[in-house]
C-alpha positions as CSV (number, residue, x, y, z in Angstrom):
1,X,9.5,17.4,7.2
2,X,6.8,17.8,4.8
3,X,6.5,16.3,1.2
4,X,4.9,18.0,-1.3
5,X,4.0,15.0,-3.9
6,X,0.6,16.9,-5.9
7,X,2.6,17.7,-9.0
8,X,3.5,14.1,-9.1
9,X,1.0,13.3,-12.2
10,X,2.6,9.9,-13.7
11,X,6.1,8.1,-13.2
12,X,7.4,7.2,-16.6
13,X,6.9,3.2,-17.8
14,X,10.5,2.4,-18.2
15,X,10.7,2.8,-14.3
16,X,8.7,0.0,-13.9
17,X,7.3,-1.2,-10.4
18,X,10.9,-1.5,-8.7
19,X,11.4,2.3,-8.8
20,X,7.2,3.1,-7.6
21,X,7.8,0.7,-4.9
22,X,11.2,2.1,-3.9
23,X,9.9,5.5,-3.7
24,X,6.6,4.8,-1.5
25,X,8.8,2.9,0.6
26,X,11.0,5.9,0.5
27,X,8.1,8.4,1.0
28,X,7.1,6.2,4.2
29,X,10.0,5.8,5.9
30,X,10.1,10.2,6.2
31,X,6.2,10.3,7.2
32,X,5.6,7.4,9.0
33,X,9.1,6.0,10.0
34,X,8.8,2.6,12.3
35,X,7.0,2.9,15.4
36,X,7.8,0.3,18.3
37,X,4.9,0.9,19.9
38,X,2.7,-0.4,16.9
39,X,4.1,-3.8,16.1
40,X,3.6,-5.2,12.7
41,X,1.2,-7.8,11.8
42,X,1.3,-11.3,12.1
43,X,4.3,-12.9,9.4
44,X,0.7,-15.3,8.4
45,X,-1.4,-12.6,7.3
46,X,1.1,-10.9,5.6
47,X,1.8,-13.8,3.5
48,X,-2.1,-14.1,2.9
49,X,-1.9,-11.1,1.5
50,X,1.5,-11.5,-0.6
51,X,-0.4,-14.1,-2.5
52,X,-2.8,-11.4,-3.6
53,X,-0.1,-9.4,-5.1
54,X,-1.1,-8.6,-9.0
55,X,-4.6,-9.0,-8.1
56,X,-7.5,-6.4,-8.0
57,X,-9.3,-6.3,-4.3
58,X,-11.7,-4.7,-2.6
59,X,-10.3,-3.7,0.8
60,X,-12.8,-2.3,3.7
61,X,-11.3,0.1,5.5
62,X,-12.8,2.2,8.5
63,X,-12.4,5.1,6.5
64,X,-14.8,3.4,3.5
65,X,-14.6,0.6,0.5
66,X,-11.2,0.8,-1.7
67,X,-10.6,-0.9,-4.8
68,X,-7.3,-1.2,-6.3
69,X,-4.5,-3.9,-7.9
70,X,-2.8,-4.6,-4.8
71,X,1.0,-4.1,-5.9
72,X,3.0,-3.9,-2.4
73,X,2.5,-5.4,1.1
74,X,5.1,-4.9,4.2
75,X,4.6,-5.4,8.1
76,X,1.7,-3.3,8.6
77,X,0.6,-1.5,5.5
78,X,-0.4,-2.7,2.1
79,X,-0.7,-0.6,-1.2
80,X,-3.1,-0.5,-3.9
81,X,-2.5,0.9,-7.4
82,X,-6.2,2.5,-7.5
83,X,-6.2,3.8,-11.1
84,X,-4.7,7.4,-11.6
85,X,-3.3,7.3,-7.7
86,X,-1.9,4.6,-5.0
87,X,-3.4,3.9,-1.8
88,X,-1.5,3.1,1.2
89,X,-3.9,1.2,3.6
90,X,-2.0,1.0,7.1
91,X,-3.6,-2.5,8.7
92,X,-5.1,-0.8,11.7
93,X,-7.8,0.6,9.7
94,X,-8.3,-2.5,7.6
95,X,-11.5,-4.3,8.0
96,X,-11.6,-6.6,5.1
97,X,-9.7,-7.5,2.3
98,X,-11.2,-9.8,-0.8
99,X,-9.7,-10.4,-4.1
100,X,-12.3,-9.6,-7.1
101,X,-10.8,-10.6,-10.3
């Protein structure tokens, strides 16, 4: 199944961040539904990064630097709200993560 999301050009205020996170969460679970053979992160470092929730961060990822208000973070991805679009920054490629605010 393939999504189509490019005309997606804003999600209306009065949604809020329930209904953003209830769609990526939605979105992931049809492209990247829960793989056994990657297990999620440690509960600890997923907590470590909970508390960085509402916070801008600079994240290193092997694919390059991403900066972003870190607004969602589950087993083994995080999301950033990077300006105009959202970054989903699956913890195997994460090399770094530092809050900058």
């Amino acid at each position: 199944m393939r999504l189509n999301v490019a005309n997606i050009t804003a999600i209306p205020s009065q949604f809020g961040l329930g209904f953003v996170t209830n769609l990526l969460n939605t979105i992931l679970n049809v492209v990247n539904p829960a793989n056994p053979d990657n297990p999620p992160s440690s509960p600890g470092f997923v907590r470590e990064l909970e508390d960085l929730i509402g916070r801008q961060v600079l994240v290193n990822t092997a694919g390059g630097p991403v900066t972003g208000l870190l607004v969602l973070v589950r087993a083994d991805y995080a999301v950033l709200n990077a300006g105009t679009s959202f970054v989903l920054v699956p913890f195997a490629r994460l090399q770094g993560i530092t809050a900058i605010d």
